[in-house]
PDB file as gemmi writes it, atoms N, CA and C in Angstrom:
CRYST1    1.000    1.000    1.000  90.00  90.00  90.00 P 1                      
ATOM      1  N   UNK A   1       0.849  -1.180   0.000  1.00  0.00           N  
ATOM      2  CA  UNK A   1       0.000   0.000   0.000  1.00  0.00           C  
ATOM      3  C   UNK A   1       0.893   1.241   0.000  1.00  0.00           C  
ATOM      4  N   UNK A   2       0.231   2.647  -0.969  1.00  0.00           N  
ATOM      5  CA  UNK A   2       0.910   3.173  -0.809  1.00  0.00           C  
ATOM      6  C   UNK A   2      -0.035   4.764  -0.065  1.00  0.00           C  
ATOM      7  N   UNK A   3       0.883   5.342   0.355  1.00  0.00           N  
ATOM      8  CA  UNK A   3      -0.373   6.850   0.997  1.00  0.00           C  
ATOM      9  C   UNK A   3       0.987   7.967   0.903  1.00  0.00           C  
ATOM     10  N   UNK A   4      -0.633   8.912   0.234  1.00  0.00           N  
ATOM     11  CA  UNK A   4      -0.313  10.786   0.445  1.00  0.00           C  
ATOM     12  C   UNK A   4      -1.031  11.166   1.710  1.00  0.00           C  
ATOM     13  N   UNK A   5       0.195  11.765   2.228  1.00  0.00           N  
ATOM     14  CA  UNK A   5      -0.671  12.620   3.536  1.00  0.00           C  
ATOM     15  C   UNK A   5      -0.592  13.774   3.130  1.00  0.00           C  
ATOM     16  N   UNK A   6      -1.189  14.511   4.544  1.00  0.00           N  
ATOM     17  CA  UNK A   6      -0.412  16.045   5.009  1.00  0.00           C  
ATOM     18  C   UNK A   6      -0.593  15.571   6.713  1.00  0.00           C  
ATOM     19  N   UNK A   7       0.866  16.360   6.790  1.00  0.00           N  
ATOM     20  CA  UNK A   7       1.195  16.927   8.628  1.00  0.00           C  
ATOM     21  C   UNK A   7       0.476  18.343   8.659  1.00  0.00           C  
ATOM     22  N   UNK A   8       0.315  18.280   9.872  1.00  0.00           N  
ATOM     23  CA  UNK A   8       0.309  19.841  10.084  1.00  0.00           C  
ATOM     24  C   UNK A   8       1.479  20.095  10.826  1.00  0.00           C  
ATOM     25  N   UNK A   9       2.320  21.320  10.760  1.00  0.00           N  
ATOM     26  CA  UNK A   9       3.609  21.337  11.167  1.00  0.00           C  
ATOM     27  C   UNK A   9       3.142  22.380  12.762  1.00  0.00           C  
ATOM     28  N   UNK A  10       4.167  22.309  13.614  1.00  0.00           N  
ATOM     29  CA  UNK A  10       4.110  22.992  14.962  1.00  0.00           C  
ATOM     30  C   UNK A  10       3.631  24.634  13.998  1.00  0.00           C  
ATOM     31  N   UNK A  11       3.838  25.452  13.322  1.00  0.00           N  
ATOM     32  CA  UNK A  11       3.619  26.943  13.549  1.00  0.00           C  
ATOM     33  C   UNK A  11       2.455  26.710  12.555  1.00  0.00           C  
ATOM     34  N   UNK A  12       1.892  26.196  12.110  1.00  0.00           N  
ATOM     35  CA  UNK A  12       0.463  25.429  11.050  1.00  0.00           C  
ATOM     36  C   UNK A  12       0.677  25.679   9.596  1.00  0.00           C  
ATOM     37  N   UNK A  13       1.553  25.634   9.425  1.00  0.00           N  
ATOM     38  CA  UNK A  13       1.741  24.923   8.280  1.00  0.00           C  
ATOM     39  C   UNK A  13       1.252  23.879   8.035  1.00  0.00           C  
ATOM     40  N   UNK A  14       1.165  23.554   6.418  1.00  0.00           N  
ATOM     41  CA  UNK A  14       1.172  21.959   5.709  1.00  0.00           C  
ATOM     42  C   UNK A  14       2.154  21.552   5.088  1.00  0.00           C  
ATOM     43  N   UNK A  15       2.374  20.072   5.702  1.00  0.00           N  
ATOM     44  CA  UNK A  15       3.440  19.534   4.658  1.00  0.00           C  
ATOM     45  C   UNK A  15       2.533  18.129   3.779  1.00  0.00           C  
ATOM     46  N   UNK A  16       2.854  17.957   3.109  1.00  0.00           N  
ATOM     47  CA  UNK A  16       2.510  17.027   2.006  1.00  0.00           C  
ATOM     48  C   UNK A  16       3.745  15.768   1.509  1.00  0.00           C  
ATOM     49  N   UNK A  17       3.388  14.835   1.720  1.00  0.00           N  
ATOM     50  CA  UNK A  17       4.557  14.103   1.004  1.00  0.00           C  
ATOM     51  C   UNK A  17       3.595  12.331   0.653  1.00  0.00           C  
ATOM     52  N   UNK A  18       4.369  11.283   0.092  1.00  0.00           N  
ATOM     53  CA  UNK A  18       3.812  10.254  -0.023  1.00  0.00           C  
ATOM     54  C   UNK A  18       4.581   9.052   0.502  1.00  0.00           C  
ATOM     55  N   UNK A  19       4.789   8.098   0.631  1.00  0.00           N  
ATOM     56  CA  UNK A  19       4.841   6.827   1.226  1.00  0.00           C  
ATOM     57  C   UNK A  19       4.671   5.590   1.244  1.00  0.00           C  
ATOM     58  N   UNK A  20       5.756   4.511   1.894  1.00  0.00           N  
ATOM     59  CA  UNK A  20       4.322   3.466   0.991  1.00  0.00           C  
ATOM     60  C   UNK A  20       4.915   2.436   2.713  1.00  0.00           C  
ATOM     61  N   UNK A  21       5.259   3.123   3.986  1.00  0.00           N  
ATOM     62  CA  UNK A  21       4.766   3.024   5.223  1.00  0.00           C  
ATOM     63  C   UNK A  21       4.607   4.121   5.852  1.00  0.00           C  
ATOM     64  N   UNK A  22       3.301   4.651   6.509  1.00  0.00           N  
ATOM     65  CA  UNK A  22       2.960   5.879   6.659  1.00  0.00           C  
ATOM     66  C   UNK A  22       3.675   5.536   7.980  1.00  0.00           C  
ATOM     67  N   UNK A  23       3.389   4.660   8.954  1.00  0.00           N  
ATOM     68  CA  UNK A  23       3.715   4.634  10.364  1.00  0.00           C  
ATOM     69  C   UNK A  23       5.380   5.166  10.901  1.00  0.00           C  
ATOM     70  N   UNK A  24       6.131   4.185   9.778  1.00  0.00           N  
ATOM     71  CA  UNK A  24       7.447   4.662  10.154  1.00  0.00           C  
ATOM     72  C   UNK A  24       7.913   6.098   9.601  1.00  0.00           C  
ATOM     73  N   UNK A  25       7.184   6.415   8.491  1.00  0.00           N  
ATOM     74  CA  UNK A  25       7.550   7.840   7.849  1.00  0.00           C  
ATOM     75  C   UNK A  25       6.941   8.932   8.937  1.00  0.00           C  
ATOM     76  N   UNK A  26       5.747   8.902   9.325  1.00  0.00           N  
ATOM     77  CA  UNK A  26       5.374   9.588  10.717  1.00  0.00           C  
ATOM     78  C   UNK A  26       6.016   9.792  11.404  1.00  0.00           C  
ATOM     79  N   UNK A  27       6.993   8.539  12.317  1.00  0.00           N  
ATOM     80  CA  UNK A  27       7.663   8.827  13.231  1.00  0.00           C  
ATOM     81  C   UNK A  27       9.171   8.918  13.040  1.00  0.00           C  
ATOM     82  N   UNK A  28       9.670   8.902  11.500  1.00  0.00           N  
ATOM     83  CA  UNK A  28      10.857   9.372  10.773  1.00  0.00           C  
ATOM     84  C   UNK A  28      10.360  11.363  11.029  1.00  0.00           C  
ATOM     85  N   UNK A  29       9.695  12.133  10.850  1.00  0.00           N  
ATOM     86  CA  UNK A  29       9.145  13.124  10.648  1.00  0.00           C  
ATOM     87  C   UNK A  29       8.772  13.927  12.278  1.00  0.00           C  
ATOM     88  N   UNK A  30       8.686  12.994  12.825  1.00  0.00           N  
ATOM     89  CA  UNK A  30       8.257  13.416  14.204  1.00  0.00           C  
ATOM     90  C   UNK A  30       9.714  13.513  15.346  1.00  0.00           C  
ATOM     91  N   UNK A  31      10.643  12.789  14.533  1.00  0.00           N  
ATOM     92  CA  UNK A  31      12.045  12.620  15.726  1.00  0.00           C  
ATOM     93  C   UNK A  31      13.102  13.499  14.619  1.00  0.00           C  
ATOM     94  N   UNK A  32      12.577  14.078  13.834  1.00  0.00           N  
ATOM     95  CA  UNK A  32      13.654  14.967  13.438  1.00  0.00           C  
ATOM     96  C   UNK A  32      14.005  13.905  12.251  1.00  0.00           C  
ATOM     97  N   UNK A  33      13.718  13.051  11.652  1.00  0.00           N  
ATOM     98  CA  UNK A  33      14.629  12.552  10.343  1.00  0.00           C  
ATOM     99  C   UNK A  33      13.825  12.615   9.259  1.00  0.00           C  
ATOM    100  N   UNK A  34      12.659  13.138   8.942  1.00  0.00           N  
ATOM    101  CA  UNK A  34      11.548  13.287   7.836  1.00  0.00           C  
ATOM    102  C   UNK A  34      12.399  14.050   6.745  1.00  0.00           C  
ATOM    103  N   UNK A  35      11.615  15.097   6.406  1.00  0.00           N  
ATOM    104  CA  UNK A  35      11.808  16.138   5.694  1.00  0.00           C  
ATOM    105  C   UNK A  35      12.600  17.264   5.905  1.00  0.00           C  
ATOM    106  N   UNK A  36      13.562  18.218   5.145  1.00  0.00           N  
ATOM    107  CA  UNK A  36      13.916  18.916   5.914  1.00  0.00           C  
ATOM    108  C   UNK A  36      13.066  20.226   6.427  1.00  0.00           C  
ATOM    109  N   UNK A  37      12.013  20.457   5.399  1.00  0.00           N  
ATOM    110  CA  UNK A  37      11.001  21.193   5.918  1.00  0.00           C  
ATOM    111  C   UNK A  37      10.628  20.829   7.108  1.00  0.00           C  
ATOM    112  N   UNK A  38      10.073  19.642   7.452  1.00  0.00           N  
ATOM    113  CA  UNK A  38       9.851  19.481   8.659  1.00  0.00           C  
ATOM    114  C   UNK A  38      10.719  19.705  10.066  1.00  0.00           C  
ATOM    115  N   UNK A  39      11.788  19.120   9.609  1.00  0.00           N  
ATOM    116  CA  UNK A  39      12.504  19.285  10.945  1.00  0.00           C  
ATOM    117  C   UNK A  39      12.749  20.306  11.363  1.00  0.00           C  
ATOM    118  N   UNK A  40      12.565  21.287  10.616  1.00  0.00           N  
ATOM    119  CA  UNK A  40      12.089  23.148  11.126  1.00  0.00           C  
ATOM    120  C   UNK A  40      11.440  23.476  11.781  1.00  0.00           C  
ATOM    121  N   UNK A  41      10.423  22.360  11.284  1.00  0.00           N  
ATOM    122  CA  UNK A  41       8.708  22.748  11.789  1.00  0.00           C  
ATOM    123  C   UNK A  41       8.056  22.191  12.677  1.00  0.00           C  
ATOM    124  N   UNK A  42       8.989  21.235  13.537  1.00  0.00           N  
ATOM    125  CA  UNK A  42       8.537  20.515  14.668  1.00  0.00           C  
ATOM    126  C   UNK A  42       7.327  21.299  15.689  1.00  0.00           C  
ATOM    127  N   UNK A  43       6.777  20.427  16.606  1.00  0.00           N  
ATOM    128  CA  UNK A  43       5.949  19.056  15.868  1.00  0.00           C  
ATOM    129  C   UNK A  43       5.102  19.034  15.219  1.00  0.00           C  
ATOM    130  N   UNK A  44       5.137  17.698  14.329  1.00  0.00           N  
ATOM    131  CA  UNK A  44       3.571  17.430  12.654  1.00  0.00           C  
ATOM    132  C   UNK A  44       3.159  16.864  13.764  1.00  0.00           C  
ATOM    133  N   UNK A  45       1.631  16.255  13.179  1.00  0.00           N  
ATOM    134  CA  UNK A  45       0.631  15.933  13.691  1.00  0.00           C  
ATOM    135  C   UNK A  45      -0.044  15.323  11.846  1.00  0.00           C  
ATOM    136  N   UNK A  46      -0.552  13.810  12.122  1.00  0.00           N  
ATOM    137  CA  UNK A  46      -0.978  13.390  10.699  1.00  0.00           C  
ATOM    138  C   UNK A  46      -2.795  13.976  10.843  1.00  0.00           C  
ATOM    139  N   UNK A  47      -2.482  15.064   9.605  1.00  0.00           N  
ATOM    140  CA  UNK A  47      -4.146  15.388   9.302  1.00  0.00           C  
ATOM    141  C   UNK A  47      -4.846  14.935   8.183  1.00  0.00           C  
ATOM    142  N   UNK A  48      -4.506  14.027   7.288  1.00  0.00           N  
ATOM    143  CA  UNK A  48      -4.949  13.673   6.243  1.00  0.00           C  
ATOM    144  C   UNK A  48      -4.047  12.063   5.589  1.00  0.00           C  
ATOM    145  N   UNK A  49      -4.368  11.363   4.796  1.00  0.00           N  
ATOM    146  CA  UNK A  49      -4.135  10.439   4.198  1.00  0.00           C  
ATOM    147  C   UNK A  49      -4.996   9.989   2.771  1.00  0.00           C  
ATOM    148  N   UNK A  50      -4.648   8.842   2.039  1.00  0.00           N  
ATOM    149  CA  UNK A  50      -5.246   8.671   1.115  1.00  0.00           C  
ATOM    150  C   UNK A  50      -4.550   7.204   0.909  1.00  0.00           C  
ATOM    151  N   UNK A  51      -4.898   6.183   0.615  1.00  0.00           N  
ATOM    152  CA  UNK A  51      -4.320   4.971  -0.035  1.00  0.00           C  
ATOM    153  C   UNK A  51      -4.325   4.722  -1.239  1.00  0.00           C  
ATOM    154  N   UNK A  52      -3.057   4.489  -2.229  1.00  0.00           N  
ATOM    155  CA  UNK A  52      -2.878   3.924  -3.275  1.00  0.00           C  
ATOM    156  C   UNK A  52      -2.733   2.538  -3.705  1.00  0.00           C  
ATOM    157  N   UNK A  53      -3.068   1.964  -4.310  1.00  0.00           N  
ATOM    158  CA  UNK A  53      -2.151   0.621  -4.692  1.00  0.00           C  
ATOM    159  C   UNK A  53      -0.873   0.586  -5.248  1.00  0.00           C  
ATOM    160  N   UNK A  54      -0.508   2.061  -5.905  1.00  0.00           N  
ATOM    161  CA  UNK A  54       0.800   1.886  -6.660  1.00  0.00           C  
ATOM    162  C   UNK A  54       1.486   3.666  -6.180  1.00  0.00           C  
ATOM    163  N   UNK A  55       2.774   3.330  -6.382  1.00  0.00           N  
ATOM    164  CA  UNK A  55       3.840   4.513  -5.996  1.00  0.00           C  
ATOM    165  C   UNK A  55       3.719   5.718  -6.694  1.00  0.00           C  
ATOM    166  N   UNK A  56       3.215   5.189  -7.941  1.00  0.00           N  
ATOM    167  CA  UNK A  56       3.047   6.383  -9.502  1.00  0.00           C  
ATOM    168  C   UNK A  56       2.158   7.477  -9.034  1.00  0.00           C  
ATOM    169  N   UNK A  57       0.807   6.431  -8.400  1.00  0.00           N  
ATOM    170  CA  UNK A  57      -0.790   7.329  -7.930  1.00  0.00           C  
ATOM    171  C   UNK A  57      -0.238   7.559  -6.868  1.00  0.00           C  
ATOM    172  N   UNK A  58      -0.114   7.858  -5.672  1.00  0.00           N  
ATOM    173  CA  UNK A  58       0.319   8.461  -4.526  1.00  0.00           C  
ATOM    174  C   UNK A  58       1.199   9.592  -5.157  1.00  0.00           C  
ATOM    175  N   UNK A  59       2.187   9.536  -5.795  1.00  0.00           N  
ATOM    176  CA  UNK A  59       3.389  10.365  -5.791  1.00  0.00           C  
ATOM    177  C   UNK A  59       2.379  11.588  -6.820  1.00  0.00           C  
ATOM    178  N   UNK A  60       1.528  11.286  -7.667  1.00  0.00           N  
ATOM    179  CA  UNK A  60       0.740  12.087  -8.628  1.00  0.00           C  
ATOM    180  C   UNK A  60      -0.549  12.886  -7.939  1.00  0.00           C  
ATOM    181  N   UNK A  61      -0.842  12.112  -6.791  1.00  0.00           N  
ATOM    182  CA  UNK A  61      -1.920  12.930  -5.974  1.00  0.00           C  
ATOM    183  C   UNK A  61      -1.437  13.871  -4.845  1.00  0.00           C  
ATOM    184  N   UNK A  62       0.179  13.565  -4.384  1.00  0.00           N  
ATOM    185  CA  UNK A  62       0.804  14.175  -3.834  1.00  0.00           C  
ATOM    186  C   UNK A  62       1.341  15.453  -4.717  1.00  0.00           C  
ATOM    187  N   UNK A  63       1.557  15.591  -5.777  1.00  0.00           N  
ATOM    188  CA  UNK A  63       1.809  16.676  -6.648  1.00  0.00           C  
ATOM    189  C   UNK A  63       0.369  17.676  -6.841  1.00  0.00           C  
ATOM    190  N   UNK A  64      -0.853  16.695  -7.216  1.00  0.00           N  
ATOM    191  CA  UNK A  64      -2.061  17.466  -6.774  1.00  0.00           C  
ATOM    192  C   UNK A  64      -2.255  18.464  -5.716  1.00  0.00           C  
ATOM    193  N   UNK A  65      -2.015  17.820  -4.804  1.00  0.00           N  
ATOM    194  CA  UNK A  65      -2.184  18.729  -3.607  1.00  0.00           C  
ATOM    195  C   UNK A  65      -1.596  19.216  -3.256  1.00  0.00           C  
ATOM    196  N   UNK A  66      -0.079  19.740  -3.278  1.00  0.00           N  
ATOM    197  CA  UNK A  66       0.757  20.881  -3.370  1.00  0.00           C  
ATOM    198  C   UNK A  66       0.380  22.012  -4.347  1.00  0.00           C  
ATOM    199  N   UNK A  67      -0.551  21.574  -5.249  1.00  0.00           N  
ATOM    200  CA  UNK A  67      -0.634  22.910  -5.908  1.00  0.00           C  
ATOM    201  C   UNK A  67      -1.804  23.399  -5.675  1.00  0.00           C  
ATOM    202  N   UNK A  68      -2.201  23.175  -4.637  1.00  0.00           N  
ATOM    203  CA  UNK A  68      -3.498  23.244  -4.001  1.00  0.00           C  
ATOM    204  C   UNK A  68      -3.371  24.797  -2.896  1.00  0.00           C  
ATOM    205  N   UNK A  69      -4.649  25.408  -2.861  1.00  0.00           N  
ATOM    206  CA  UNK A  69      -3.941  26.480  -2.042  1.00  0.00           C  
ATOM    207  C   UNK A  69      -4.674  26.485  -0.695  1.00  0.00           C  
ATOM    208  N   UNK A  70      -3.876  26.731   0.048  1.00  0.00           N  
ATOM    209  CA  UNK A  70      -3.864  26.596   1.755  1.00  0.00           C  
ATOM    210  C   UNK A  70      -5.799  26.063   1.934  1.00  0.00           C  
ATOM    211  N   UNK A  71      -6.601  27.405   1.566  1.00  0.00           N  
ATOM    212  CA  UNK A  71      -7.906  26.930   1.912  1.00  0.00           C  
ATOM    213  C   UNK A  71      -8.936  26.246   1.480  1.00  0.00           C  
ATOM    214  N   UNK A  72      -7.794  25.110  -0.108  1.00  0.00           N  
ATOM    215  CA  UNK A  72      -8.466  24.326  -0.511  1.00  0.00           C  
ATOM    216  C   UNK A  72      -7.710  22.952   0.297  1.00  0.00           C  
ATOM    217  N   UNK A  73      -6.720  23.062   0.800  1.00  0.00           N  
ATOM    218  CA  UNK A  73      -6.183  22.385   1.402  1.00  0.00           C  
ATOM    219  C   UNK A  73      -7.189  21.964   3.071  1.00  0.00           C  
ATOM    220  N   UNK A  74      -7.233  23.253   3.667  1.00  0.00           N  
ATOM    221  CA  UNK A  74      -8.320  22.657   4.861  1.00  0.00           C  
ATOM    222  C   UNK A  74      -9.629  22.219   4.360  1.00  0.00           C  
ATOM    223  N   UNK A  75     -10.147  22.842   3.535  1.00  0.00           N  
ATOM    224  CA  UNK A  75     -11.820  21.942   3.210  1.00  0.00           C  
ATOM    225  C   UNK A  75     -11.416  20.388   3.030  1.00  0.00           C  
ATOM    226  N   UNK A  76      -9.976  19.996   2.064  1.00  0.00           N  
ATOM    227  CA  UNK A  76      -9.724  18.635   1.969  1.00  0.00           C  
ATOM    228  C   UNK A  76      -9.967  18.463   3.180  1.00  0.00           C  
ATOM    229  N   UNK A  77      -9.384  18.546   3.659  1.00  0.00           N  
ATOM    230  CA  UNK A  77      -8.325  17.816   5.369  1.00  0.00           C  
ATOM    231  C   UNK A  77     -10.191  18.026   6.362  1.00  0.00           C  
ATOM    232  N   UNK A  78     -10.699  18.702   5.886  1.00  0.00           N  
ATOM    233  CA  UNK A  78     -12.150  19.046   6.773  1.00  0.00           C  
ATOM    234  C   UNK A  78     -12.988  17.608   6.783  1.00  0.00           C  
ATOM    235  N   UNK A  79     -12.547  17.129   5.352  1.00  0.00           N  
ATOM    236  CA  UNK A  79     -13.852  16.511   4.620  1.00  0.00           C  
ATOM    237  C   UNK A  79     -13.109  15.402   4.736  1.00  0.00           C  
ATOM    238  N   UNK A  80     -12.039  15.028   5.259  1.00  0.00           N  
ATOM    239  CA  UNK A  80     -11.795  13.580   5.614  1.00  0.00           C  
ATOM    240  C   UNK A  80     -12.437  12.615   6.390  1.00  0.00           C  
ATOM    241  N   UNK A  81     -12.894  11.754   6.693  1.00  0.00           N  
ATOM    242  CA  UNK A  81     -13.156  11.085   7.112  1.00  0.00           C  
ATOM    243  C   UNK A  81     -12.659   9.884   7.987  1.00  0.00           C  
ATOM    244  N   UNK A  82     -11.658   9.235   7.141  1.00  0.00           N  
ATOM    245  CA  UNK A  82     -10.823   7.885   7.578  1.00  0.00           C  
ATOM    246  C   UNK A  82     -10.109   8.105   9.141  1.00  0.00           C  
ATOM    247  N   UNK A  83      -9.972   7.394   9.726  1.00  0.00           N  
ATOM    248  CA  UNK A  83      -9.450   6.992  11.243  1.00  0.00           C  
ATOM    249  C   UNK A  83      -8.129   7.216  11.128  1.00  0.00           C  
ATOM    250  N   UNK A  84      -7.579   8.574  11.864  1.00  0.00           N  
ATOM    251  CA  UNK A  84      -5.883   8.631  11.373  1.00  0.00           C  
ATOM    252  C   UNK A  84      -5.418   7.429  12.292  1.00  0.00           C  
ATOM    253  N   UNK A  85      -6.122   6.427  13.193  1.00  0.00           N  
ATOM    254  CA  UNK A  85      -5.181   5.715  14.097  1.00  0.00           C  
ATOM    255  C   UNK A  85      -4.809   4.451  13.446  1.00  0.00           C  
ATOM    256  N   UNK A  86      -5.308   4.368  12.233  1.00  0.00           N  
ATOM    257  CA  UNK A  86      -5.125   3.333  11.175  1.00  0.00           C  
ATOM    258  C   UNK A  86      -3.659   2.914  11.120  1.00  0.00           C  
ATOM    259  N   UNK A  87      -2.914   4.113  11.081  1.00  0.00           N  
ATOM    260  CA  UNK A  87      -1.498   3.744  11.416  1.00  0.00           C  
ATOM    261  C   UNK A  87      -0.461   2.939  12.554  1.00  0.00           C  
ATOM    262  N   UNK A  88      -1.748   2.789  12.848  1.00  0.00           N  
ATOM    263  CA  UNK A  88      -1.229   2.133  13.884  1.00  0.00           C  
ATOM    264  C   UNK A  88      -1.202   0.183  14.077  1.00  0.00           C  
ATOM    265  N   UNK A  89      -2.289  -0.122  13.247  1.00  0.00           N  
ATOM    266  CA  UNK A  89      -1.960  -1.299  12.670  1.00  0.00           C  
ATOM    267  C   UNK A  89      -1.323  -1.914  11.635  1.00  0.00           C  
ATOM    268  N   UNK A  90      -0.859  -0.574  11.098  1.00  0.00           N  
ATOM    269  CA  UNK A  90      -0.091  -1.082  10.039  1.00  0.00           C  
ATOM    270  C   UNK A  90       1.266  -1.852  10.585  1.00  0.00           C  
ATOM    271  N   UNK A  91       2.085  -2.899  10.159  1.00  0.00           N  
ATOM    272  CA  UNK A  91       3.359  -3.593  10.371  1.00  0.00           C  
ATOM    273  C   UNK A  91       4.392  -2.561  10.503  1.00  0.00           C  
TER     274      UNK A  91                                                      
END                                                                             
């Protein structure tokens, strides 16, 4: 499986990136080894996700939504639905 998120970063920012283990990339991102945007922006918090089957679609919906602007970005993240604790069963 693969997933696009967004964090929300400590000063509220969004970061955006894709994955294909959200759990360990979370907590790669959360101890300082993510992004370097992030590690600026300590602490994210996961506000959004999406599952792919393939690396191509994640990495292409992740380009989507960077060009997305901030307050089309919260209506996404509003209108989510899915259980962020999902990550937590993942392996």
């Amino acid at each position: 499986m693969n997933y696009t998120y967004i964090l929300r970063c400590g000063d509220g920012s969004y970061y955006t990136g894709w994955t294909n283990n959200l759990k360990k990339r979370l907590e790669d991102h959360s101890q300082g080894r993510g992004a370097k945007y992030t590690r600026a922006h300590l602490p994210v918090s996961l506000v959004y996700y999406e599952c792919f089957d393939s690396k191509e679609e994640a990495m292409k919906r992740e380009a989507a939504i960077k060009k997305l602007s901030r307050p089309q970005k919260e209506r996404l993240i509003a209108s989510h639905t899915a259980d962020l604790s999902i990550i937590e069963e993942e392996p």
